[in-house]
N, C-alpha and C positions, 0 to 999 in steps of 0.2 A: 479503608475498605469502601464507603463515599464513592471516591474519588476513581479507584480501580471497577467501581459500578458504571458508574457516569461516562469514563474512559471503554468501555468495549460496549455501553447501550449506546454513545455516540457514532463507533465504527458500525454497529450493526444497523443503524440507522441512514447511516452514511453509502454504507453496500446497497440494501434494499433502496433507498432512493436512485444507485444507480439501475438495480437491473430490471426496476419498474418503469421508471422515468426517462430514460435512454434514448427509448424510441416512441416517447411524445417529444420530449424536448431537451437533447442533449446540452442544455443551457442548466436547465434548473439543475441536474446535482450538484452540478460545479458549483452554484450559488449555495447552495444549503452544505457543503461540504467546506466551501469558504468560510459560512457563519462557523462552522461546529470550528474548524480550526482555529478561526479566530478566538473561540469562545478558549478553546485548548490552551492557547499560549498564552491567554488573559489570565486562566487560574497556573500556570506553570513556577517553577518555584525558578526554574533556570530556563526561561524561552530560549534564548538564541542557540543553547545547543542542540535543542529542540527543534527550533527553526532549521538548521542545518540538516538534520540527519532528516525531516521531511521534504525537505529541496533535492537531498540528495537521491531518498528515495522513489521520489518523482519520477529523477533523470532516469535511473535506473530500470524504473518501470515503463516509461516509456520507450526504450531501448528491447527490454524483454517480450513488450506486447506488439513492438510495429513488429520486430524480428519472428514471433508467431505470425501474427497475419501476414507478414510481405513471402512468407514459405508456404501459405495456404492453409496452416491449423486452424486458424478463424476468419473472419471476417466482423468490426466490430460496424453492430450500429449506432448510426447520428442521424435521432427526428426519423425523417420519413428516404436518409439513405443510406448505404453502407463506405465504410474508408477498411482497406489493407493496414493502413497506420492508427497508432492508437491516439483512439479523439480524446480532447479533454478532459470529458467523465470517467474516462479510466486513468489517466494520470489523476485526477483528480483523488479518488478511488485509493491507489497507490499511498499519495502523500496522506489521507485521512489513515489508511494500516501502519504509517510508520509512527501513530500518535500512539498505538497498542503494541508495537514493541517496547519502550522504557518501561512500562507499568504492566499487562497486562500479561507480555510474553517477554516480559524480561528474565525470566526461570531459562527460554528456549538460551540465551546467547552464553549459555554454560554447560548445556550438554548437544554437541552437534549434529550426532545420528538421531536423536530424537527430532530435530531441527529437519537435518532430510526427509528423512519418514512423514514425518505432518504436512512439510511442504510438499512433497509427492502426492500424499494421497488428500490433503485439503484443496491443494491447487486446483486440479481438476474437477474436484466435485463444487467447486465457488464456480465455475467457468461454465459447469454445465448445469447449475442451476443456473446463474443467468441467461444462459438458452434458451431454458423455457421459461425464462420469463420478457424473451427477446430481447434483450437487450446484446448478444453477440449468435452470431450464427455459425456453428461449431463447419468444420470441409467437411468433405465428401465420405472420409474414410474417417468415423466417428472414435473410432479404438487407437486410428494413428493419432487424432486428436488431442485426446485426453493424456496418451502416455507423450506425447511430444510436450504437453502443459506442464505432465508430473515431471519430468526431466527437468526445466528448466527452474519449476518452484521448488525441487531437490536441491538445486544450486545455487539461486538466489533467495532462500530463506536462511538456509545457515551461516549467507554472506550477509545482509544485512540485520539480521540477529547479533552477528558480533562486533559490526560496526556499530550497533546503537550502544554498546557498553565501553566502545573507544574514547578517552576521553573530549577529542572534541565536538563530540556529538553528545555524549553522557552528560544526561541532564540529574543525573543522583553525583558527579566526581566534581570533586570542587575544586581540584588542580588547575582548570582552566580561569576558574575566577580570579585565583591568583595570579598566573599568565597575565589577563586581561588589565585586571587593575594595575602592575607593575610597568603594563605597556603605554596605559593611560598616563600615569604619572609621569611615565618618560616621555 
């Protein structure tokens, strides 16, 4: 219980450093988001699957947020300018949520319409609170925005929900250890 506290007061602290800190200095989340993951895979009982599925989640995230901004749903800021593509502190951002899939939402990667549902309507209201706390600047067409957000966090939560309980990302499946150790030996 600890642990599962510790793991989603790190994300939540991880978020608000981005969508306060974004636009002083899109340097420091990424720092403070480095420490917390660091800190993550220090107490991990199994890092490296751990390490993977936030690498992975990364990539992914970066892919879903340049593709919002380069269509005009946002615009993300960095310090004192804007990029179409997603800076740092949101890849950043990304891999720190994929530390609260194994533990925190690992209920979500076993029932999937619930998984849509949440991603639809969480997606866009994380997106448009960091709005107002500028750290992104939502287009023109405010309603096209949020439901173009909810579309894709419809799709990409129940996709990476069930990738974190894949074994080689699955930091509770011990199959992989044996894999690993059997590889070593050989």
């Amino acid at each position: 219980m600890k642990r599962l506290l510790l793991n989603i007061v790190g994300f939540k602290t991880a978020w608000l450093t981005c969508a306060f800190g974004a636009a002083v200095n899109g340097w420091i989340p990424v720092a403070v988001i480095a420490v917390l993951i660091s800190i993550h895979l220090t107490v991990a009982e199994r890092w490296l699957p751990e390490l993977r599925l936030i690498l992975l989640v990364g990539v992914l995230g970066a892919i879903v947020d340049s593709s919002l901004g380069l269509f005009g749903v946002m615009t993300y800021v960095v310090g004192d300018s804007t990029s179409q593509l997603a800076p740092p502190w949101l890849i950043a951002l990304w891999m720190s949520f994929a530390t609260v899939l194994p533990y925190g939402l690992r209920w979500l990667s076993t029932k999937p319409l619930v998984s849509i549902v949440m991603g639809a309507a969480a997606g866009p209201a994380s997106y448009y609170g960091g709005s107002k706390a500028g750290a992104v600047i939502m287009g023109d067409a405010l309603i096209f925005s949020l439901v173009a957000i909810g579309v894709a966090w419809a799709l990409v939560m129940p996709l990476i929900s069930w990738l974190s309980r894949q074994p080689y990302f699955d930091a509770h499946d011990i199959k992989p250890v044996i894999a690993d150790a059997e590889a070593v030996a050989n």
